[in-house]
Each structure stands twice: as C-alpha cells, then as structure tokens.
N, C-alpha and C positions, 0 to 999 in steps of 0.2 A: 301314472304308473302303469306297467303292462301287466296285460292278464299273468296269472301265474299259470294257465294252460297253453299260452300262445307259445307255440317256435319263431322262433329267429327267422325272419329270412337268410338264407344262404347260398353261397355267391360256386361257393363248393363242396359239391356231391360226396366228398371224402371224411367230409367230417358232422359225428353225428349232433343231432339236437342235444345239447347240453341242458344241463337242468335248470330249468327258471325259478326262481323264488321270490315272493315280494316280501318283503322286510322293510323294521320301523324307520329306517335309513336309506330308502333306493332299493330297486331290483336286483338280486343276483343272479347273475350266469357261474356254472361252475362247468368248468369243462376239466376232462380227463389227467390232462398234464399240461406243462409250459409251450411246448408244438402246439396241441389242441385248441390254445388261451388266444396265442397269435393266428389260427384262421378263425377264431369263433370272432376274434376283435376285427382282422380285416374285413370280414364279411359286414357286419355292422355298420364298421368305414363305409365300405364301396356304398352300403344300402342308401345312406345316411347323406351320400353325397351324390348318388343319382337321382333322388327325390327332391332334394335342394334346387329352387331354381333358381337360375345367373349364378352371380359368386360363390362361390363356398369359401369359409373361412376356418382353418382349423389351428389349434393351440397343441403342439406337442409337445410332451414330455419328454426327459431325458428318464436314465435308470436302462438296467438291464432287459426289463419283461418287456418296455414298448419297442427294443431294439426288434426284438422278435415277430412282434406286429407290421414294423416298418419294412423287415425285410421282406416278410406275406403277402403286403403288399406291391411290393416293387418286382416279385415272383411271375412266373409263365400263369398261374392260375387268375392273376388278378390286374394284371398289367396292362392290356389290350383293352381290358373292359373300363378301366376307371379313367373319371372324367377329369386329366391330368390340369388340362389349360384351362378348366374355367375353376382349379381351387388353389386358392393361397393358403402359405404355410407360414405361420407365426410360432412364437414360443411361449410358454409359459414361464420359464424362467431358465437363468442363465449363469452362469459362474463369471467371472469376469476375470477371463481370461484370454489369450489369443485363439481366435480362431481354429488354428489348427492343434492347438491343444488337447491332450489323452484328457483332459476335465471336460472338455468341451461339449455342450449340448449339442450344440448344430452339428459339430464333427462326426458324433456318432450318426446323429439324424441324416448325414449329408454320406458317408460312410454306407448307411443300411439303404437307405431310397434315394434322397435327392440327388445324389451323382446317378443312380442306374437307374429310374424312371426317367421320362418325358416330361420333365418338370423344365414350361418355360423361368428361367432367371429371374426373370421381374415379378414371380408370385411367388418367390422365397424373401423371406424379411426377418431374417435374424435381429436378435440385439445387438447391438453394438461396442464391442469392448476393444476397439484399436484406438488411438489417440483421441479421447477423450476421457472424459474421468465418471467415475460412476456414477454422480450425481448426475451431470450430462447426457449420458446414455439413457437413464431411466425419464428423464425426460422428453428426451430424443423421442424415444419409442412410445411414451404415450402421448406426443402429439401426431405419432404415426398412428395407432390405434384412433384416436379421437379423429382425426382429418378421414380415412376413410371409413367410420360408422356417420358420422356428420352427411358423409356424401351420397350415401345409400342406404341406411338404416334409418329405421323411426325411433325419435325417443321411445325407450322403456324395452326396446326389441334386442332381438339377439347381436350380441358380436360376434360371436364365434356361430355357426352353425356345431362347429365338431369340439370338445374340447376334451383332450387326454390327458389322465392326471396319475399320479402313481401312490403309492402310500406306504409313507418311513414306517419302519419299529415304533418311531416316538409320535406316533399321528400325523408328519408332518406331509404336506403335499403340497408341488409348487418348491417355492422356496418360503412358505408362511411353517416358521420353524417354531416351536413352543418356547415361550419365554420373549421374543422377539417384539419391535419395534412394530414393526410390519401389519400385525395381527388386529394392531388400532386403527390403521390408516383406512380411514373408508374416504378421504381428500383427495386421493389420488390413484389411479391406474395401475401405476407402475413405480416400485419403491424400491431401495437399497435397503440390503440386509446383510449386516455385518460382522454380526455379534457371534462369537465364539468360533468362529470359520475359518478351516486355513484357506477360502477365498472367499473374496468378498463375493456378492450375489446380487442379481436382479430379479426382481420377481413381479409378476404380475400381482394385485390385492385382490380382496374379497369382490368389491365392488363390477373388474371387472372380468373377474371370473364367474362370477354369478350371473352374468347376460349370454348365457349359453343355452345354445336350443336341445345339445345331445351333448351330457357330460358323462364320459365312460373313468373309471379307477381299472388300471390293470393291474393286478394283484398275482403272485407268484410267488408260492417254496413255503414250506414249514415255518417261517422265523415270523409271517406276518399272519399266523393265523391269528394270535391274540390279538392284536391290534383290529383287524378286519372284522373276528368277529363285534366286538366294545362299538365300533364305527355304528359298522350297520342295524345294532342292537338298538339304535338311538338315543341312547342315555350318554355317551363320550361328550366330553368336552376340549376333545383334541383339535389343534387345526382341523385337519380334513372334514370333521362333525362339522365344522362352524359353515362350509359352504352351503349357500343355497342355489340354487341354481332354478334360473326363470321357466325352464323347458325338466327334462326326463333327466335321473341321476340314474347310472348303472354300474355295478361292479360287475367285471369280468372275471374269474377268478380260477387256479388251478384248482383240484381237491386239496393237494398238499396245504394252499391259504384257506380252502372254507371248511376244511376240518374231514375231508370226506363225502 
C-alpha cells in the first residue's frame, strides 16, 4: 500500500497532486472532477507501463469514467511518450454482442484510443462475440489468457501488469454482478453471466483478476459515493469487496464519488 504522503508521479504538469488516502480497502486518489480523474488515471497508466519491463498487459474496462482515461491517454500530452508496441490490450469483460455495437466494450475502447493511438493490431485481443456462442468465446479467451501467461509468466505472478475496473451502484465490477453464478467460479478464468441481463456477458472471474500487479477502480459522480465509500471501508461484502489482488489496489476517484 503507498505512503499516504507520497505524490503520484506525473506524466502532466497541469494537473495538481490529488489527495492520497490509505484506507481498510486499497489507496485512494481523489482528484478534483471527472477531467482531473482521467489525467491523474492516465499518468498512473503511462507510469505503470514504462517501469514494466517487455510486455505489459493490461485489462480494460468498459463504463463512462474509463472512456475519459482512454481518451487522456490517446491525447497530445500522453501519446508520444507511451510505450504503444510493447503493451497488450485485453478485456475484463464484455457484452456479447457485435463488435460494432453502442453496448460494446471494445467499441467504446476502440472509439476513445485504439483507433487513434499507435496501437500495433496484434496487441489488441478483444473477446469474441461474432459466430460463436457464449460458452465458446469464454473459453476461447481463457485459453487465450492461459497460452500467453503459460509462455512468459511464472506461476503465482501477475497477468495483467495494469488492470482497470470500474464500480456499479450495486458493487458490481467486471461483469461479477451480485446474485450471479459467476461469483463461485474460482474453475475458471473466464465465465458467462446471464442472469437477469438484457445481454448476456463475459467476464473475466476472481481468480483471474486477482493476478494483477496495478489494479486501479475508477470512480465518478455523486450516485457511487455510497457504494465507494462501504467498498473502501472494508467491511462490504459486494462483488468489488471480494477482489484481492496479488500486487497494489487503488481507487481513483472524483470528489463528487469520495464525498469531497
């Protein structure tokens, strides 16, 4: 856990040190507003991925507030500097729908960065939701995950170097949704979730989200202060509570979700 006097490094001169807190649940960063949340997360990013050596592997989230990050990224301030070709872009979960789909995780993802950085093609690996069936794709993808941690990871070490996760009203993150199937599965990687959806979902599980070496929550707007606060208090027993993650947990947060 980091110091609660340490600053961030940062990638850009325009935005100031946000406030660090450590809490029973992970780090908090609170920065000013939803702007401010997307450079305090890209700087993090970039840091996060130039200290990384060879691959980097990161899990991104879908939702509104990483849209904001991803385009911080893909920005005049950040885009020259980061180390495009040597980091892969995976998902944390997915809708199972067509690609170019308004549901679509990748769409937005590919929409805010992937189409306007330097992102070579073959270190983008979405999930799979075109002719195959959901069961298929989730398998698909975590013998994609397991082939390359198999090829260059040591058991017990990270998959992801970067993993970005976002947090529902109802705790959920990922697509590990309260009430769900999903929540049990420590068998498998990558699992279908179906239940009460009007689409069905793929999600990564606990197991292999928890093999991350830098897991950031980015957090935005008055509706998820209560939730955020319960999380980071320690005591929740909401999905998001139930991660543990092998390396640093950090929320990123505006004041509107840390209360001020």
């Amino acid at each position: 856990m980091e110091n609660a006097h340490e600053k961030p490094r940062t990638g850009n001169s325009n935005v100031n040190a946000p406030t660090v807190q450590s809490k029973p649940y992970g780090t908090l960063l609170v920065a000013r507003d939803a702007d401010e949340l997307a450079q305090v997360a890209a700087d993090r990013i970039l840091a996060w991925a130039i200290e990384s050596k060879g691959l980097v592997r990161v899990a991104l989230s879908g939702g509104e507030t990483p849209r904001g990050t991803y385009q911080e990224l893909a920005g005049a301030q950040y885009v020259d500097r980061f180390p495009w070709t040597r980091v892969h872009w995976y998902w944390g979960d997915e809708r199972f729908v067509p690609p170019d789909s308004p549901e679509s995780n990748f769409r937005m993802a590919r929409e805010a960065m992937l189409s306007v950085a330097p992102i070579p093609r073959d270190n983008i690996h979405p999930i799979p939701t075109v002719g195959i069936s959901p069961d298929e794709a989730a398998a698909e993808y975590e013998k994609l995950l397991l082939r390359f941690y198999t090829d260059d990871r040591r058991e017990g070490g990270p998959l992801f170097d970067i993993c970005l996760l976002g947090l529902g009203e109802d705790g959920h993150t990922a697509s590990l949704i309260p009430g769900t199937s999903v929540l049990d599965d420590f068998s498998h990687w990558v699992a279908v979730d179906a239940k009460g959806r009007p689409n069905t979902r793929i999600t990564l599980t606990y197991p292999a989200l928890n093999l991350s070496r830098h897991t950031a929550f980015l957090v935005s707007g008055t509706k998820k202060r209560k939730i955020l606060g319960e999380v980071i208090g320690g005591a929740s027993t909401v999905p998001a509570a139930r991660l543990k993650p092998i390396g640093d947990l950090l929320f990123i947060a505006d004041r509107a979700a840390a209360g001020g």
